[in-house]
C-alpha positions as CSV (number, residue, x, y, z in Angstrom):
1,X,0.0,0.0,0.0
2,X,1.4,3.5,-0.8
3,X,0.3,6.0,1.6
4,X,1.0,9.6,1.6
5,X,1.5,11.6,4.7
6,X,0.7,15.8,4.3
7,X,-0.7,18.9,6.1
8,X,-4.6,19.2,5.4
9,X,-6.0,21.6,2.7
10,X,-8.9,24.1,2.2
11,X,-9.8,20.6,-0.8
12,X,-9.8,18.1,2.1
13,X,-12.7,19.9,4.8
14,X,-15.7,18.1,3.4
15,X,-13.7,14.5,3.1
16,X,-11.8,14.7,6.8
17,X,-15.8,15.2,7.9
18,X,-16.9,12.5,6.2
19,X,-13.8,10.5,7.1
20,X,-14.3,11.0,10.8
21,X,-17.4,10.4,11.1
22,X,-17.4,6.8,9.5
23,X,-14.3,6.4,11.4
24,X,-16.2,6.7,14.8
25,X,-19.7,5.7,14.2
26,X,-19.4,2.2,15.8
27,X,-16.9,3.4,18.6
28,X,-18.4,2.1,21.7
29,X,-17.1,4.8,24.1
30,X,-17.7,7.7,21.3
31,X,-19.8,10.5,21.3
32,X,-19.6,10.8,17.6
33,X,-19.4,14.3,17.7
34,X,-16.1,14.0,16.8
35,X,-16.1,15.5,13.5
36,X,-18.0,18.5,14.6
37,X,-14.8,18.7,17.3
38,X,-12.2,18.4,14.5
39,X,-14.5,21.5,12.6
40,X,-14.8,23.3,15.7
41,X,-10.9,23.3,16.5
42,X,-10.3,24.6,12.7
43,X,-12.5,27.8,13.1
44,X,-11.3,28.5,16.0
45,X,-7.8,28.1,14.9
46,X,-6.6,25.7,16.8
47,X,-5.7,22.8,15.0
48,X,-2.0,23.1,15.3
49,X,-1.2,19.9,13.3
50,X,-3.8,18.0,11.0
51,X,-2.4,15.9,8.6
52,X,-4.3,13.4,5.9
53,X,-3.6,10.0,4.8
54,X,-3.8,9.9,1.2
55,X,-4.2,6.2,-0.7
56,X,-4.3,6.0,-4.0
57,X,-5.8,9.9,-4.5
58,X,-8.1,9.0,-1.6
59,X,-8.0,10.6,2.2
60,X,-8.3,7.2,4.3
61,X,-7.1,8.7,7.6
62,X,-6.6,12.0,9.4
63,X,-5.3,12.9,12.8
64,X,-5.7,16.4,14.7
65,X,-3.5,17.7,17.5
66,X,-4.5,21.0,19.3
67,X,-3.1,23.2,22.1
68,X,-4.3,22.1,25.7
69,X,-4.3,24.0,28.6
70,X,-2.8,23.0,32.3
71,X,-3.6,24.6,35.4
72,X,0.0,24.8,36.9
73,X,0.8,27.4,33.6
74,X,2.9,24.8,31.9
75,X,3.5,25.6,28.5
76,X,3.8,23.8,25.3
77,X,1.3,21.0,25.8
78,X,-0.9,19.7,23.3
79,X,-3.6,17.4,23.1
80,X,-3.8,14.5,20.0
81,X,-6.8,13.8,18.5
82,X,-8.9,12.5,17.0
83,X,-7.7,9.9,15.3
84,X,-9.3,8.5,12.5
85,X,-9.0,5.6,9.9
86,X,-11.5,4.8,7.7
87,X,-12.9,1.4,9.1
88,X,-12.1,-0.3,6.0
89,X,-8.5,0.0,6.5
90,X,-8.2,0.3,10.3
91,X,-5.8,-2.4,11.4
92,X,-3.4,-1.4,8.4
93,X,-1.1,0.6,10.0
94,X,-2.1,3.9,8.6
95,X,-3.2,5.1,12.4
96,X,0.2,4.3,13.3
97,X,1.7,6.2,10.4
98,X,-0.2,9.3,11.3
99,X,0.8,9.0,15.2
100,X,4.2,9.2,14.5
101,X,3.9,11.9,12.0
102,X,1.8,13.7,14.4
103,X,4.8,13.5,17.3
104,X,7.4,14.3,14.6
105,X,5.5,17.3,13.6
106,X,5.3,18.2,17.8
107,X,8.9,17.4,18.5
108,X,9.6,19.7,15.8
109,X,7.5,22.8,17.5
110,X,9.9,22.1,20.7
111,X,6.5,21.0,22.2
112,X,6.9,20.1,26.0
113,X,4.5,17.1,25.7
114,X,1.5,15.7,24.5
115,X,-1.8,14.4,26.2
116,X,-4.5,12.0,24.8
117,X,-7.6,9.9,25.8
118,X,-7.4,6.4,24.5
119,X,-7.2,2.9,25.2
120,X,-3.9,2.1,27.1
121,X,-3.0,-0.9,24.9
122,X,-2.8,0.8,22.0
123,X,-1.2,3.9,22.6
124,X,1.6,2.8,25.0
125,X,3.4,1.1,22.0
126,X,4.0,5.2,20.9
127,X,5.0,6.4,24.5
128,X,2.0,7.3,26.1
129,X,1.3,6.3,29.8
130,X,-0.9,7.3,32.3
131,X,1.4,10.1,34.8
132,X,0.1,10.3,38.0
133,X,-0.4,14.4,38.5
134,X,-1.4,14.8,35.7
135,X,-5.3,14.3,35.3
136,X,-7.9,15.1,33.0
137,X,-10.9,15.6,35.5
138,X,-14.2,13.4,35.2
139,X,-12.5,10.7,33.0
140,X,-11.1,7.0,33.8
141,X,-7.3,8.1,35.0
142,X,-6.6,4.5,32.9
143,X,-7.4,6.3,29.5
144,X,-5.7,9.9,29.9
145,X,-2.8,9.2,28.8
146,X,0.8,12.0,28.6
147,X,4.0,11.7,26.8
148,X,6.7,14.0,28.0
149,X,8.9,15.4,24.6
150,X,11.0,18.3,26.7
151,X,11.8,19.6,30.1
152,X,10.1,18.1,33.6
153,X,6.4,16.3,34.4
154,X,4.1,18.9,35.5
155,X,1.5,18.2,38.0
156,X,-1.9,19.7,36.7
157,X,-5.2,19.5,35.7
158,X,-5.5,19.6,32.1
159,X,-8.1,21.3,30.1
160,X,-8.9,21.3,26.1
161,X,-10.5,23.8,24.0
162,X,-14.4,24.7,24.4
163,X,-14.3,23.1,20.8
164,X,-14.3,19.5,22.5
165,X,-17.9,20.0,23.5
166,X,-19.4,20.8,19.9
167,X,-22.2,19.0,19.3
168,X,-23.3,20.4,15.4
């Protein structure tokens, strides 16, 4: 399979919706509102890394990082996802292509770290582990996950963009 990795265009809007949303419309802990996040985080400018999977002139998987906010005034922290892959093709490979794109493009900014919420299984093989002090309130500590790329662990709440609650 010959997959091609770039930054998101203007073209690509409409197809990262419709990619997304197939992506996460069996997802049992979804709240399939997740394409209306990745919108929401684009007008508000905050998508500070979305890149496309491209197969064949086709987008088959995107992945959207955005600034996140901790209460101890830490800086440089962002927060990846979502994640998608058309269902299809999940299993291929092509989510773990876009992770380590994703972190590459981070590392690259001199970003301190990275947070997400996912299942532990998965996302340890690319770092992430759960860091005790660092919380994302009202979820299962098991699933927030942190991966430090610079400097020292900070101990904080951590809080994403209001875009995280769109709904339309």
């Amino acid at each position: 399979m010959t997959l091609t990795l770039r930054h998101e265009t203007e073209a690509d809007i409409t197809a990262i919706e419709r990619l997304t949303a197939d992506a996460f419309r069996t997802a049992p802990h979804s709240s399939h509102t997740e394409q209306f996040i990745v919108n929401a985080l684009r007008r508000a400018g905050q998508l500070s890394v979305s890149l496309v999977a491209e197969k064949d002139g086709e987008l088959v998987g995107h992945v959207a990082v955005s600034p996140v906010t901790l209460s101890s005034g830490a800086h440089g922290w962002y927060g990846l996802g979502p994640i998608s892959v058309l269902p299809a093709l999940q299993g291929r490979g092509i989510g773990s292509h876009l992770m380590h794109a994703a972190l590459a493009e981070l590392r690259a900014m001199g970003a301190a770290g990275c947070v997400l919420l996912g299942e532990p299984g998965y996302y340890g093989r690319f770092g992430f582990a759960v860091q005790p002090g660092l919380e994302l309130p009202g979820v299962p500590a098991e699933y927030f996950q942190a991966l430090l790329l610079e400097g020292e662990w900070p101990v904080a709440e951590v809080s994403y963009h209001k875009a995280f609650e769109a709904t339309a």
